[in-house]
N, CA, C and O of each residue as an XYZ file, in Angstrom:
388
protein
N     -32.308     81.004     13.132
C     -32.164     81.267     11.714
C     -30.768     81.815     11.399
O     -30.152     81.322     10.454
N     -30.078     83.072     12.323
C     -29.238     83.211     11.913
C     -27.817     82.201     11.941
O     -26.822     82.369     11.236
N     -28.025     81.128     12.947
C     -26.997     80.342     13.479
C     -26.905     79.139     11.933
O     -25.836     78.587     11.677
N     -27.919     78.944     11.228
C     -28.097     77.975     10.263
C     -27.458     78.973      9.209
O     -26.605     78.430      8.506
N     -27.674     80.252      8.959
C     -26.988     80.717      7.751
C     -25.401     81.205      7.732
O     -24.640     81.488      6.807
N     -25.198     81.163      9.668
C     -23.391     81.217      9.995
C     -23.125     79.961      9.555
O     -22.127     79.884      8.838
N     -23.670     79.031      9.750
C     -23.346     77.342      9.689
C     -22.854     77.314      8.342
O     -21.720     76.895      8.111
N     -23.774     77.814      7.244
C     -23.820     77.678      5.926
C     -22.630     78.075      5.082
O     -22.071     77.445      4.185
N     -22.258     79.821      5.817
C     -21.587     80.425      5.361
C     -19.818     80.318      5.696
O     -18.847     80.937      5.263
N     -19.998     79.188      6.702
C     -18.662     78.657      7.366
C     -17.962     77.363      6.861
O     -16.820     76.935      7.029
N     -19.219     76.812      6.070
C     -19.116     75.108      5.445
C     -18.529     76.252      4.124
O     -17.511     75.785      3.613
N     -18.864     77.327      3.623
C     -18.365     77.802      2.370
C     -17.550     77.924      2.368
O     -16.917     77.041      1.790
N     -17.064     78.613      2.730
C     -15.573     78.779      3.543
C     -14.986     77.955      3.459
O     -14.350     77.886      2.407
N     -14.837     77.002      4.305
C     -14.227     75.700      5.181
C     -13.884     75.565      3.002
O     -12.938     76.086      2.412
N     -14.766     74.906      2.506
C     -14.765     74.236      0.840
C     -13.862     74.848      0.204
O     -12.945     74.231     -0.339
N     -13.991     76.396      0.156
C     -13.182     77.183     -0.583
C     -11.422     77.120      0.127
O     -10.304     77.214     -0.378
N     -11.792     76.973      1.121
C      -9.745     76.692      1.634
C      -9.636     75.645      1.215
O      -8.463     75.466      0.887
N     -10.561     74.363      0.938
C      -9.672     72.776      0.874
C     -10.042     72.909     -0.433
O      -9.494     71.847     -0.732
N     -10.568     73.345     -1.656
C     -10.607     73.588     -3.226
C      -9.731     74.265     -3.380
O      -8.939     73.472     -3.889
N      -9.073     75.471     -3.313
C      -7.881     76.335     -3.387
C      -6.382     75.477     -2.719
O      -5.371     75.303     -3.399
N      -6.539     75.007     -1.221
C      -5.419     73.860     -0.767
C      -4.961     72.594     -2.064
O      -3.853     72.118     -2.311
N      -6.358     72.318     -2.732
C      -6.081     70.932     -3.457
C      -5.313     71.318     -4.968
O      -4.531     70.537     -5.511
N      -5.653     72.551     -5.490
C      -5.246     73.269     -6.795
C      -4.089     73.684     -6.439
O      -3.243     73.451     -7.303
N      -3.572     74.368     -5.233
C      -2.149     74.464     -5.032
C      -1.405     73.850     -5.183
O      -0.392     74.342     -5.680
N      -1.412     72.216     -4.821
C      -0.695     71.552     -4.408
C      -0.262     70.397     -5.734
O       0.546     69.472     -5.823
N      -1.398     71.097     -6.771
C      -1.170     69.917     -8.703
C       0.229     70.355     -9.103
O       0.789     71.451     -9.150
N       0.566     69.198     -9.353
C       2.328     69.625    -10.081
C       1.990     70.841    -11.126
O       0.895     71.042    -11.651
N       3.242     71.639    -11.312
C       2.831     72.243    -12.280
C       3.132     71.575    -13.769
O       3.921     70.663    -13.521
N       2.933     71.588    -14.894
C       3.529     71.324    -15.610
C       4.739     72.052    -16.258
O       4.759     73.281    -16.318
N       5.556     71.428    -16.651
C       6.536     72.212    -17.411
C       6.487     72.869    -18.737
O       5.782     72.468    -19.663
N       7.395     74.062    -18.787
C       7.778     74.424    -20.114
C       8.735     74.345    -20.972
O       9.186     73.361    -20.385
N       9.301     74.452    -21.641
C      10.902     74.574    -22.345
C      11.442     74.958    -21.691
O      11.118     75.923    -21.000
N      12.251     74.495    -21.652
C      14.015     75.003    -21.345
C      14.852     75.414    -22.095
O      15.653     76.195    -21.581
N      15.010     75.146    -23.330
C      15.481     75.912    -24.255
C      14.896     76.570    -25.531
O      13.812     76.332    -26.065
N      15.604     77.220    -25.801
C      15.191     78.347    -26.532
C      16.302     78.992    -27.574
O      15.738     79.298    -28.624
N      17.331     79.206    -27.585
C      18.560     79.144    -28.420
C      19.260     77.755    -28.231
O      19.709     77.315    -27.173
N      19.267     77.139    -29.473
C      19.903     75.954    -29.764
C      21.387     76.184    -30.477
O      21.610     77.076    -31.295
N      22.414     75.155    -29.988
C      23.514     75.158    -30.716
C      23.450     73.909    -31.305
O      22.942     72.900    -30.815
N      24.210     74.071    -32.818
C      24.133     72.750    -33.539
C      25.510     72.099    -32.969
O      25.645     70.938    -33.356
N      26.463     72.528    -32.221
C      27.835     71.482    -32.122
C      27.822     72.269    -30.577
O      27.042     73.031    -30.005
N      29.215     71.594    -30.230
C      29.758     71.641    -29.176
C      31.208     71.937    -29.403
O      31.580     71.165    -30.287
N      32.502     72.930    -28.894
C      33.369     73.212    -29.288
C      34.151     72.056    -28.522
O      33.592     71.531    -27.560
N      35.592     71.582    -28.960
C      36.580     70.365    -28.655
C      36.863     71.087    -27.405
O      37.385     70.370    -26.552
N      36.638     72.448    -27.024
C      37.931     72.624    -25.431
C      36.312     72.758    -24.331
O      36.472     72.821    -23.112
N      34.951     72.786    -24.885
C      34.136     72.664    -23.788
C      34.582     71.712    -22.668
O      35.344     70.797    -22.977
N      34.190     71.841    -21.436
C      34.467     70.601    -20.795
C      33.331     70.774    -20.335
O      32.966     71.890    -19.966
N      32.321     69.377    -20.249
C      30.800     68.969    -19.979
C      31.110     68.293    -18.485
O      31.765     67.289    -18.205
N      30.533     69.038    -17.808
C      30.121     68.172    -16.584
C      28.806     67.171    -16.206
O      28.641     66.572    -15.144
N      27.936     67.170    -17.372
C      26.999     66.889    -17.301
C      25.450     66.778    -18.395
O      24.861     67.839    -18.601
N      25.074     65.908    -18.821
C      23.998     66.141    -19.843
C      22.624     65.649    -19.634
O      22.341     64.482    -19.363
N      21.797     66.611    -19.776
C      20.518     65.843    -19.358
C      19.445     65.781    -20.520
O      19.276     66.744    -21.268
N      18.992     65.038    -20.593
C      18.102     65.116    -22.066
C      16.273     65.007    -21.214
O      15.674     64.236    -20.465
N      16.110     65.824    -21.667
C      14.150     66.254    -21.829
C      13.598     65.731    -22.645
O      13.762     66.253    -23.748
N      12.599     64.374    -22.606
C      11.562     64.238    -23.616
C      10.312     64.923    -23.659
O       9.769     65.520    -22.729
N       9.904     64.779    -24.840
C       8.185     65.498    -24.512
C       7.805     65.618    -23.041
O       8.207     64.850    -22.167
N       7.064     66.562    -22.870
C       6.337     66.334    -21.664
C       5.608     67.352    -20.880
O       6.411     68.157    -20.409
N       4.438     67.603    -20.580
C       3.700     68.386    -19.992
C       3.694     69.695    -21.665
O       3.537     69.372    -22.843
N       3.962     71.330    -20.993
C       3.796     71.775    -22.046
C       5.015     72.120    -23.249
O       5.116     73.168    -23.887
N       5.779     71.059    -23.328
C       6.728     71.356    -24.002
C       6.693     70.211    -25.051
O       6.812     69.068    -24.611
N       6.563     70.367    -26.221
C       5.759     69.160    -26.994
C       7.063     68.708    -27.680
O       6.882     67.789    -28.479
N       9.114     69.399    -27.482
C       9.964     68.681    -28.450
C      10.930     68.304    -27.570
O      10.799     68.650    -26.395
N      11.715     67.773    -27.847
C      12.981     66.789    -27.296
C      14.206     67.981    -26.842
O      14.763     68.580    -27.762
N      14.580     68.280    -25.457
C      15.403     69.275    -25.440
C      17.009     68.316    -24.919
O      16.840     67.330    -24.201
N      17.984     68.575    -25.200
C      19.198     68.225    -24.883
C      20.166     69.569    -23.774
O      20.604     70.596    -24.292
N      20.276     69.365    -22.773
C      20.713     70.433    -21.524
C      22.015     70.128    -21.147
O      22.434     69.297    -20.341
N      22.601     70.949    -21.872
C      24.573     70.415    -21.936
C      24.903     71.156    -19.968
O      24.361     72.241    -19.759
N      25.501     70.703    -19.089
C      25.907     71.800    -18.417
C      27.358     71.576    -18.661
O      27.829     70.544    -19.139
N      28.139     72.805    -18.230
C      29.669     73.279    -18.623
C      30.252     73.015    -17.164
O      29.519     72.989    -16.175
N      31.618     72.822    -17.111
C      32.418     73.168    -15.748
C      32.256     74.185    -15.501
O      31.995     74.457    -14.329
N      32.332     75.183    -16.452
C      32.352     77.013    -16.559
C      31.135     77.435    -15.900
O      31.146     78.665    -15.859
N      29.963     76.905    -15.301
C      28.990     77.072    -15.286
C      27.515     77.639    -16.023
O      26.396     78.040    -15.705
N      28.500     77.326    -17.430
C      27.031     77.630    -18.661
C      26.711     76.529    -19.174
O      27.341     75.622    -19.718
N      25.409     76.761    -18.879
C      24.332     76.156    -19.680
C      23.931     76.211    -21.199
O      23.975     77.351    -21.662
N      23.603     75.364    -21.947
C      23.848     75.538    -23.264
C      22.748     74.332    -23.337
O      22.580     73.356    -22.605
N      21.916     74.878    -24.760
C      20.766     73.909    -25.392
C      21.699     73.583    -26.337
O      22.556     74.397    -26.681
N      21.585     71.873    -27.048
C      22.012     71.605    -27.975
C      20.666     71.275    -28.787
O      19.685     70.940    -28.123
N      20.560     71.351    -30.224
C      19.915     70.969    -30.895
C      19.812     69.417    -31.212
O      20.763     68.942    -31.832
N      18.864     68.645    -30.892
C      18.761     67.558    -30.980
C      18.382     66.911    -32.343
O      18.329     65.703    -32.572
N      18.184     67.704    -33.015
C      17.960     67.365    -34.824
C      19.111     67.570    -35.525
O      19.229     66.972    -36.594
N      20.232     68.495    -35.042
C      21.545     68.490    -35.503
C      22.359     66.905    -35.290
O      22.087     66.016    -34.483
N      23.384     66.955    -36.287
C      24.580     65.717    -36.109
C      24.895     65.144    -34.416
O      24.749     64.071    -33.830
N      25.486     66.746    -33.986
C      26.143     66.208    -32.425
C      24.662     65.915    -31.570
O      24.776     64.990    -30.765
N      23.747     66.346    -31.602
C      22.475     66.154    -30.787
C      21.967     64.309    -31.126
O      21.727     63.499    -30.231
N      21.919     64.072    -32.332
C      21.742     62.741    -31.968
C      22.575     62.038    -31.975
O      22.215     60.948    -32.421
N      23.830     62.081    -31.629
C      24.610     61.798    -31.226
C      24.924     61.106    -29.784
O      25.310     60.038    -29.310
N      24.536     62.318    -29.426
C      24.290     62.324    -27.897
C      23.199     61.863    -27.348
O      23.304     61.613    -26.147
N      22.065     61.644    -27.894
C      20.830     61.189    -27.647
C      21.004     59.606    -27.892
O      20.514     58.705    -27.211
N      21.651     59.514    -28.789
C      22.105     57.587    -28.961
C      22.926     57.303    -27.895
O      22.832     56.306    -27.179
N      23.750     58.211    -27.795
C      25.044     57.939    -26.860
C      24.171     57.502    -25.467
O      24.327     56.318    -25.168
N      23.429     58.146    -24.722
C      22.848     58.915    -23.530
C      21.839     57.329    -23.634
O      21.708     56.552    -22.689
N      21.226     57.146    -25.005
C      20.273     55.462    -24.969
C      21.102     54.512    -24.105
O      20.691     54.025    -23.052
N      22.425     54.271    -24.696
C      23.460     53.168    -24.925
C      24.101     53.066    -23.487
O      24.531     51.973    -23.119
N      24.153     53.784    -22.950
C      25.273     54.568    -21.700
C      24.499     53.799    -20.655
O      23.276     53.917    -20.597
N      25.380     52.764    -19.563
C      24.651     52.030    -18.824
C      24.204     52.852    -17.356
O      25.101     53.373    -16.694
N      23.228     52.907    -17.043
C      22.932     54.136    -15.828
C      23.312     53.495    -14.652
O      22.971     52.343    -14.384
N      24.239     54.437    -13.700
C      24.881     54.293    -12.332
C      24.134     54.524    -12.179
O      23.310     54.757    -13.062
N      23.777     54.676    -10.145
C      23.572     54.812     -8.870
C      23.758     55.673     -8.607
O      23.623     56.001     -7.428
């Protein structure tokens, strides 16, 4: 009797590591990334780089992720002039390798 309720209490076990293993391992979803938006970009920035965020997971709006040579990061507003701007630009722009 007691060997059937170790049995029992070891299959619980055993379930609860591979239910907890399988929930670890779900992507997480994302959140925003930005949070202070700029409507422009100044003429002496120098951009090393732009990445644009669509909807997705828990972030339900369109984020634009300027990075700087300087190493700042900067949200642009994508409902502003320069934001769709850049969002047409970024459509149009043929993607390297």
């Amino acid at each position: 009797m007691a060997s059937k309720v170790a049995i029992i209490v070891l299959l619980g076990i055993a379930l609860c590591l591979i239910s907890t293993d399988a929930v670890v391992r779900l992507p997480r979803q994302r959140r925003c990334r930005c949070f202070n938006l700029a409507n422009n970009l100044s003429p002496d920035m120098r951009i090393k780089n732009v990445k644009i965020f669509f909807k997705q997971g828990l972030c339900s709006k369109v984020e634009i992720v300027v990075n700087l040579n300087s190493g700042r990061r900067m949200c642009l507003n994508p409902d502003s002039k320069m934001g769709k701007k850049m969002i047409n630009f970024m459509k149009t722009k043929p993607r390297s390798n």
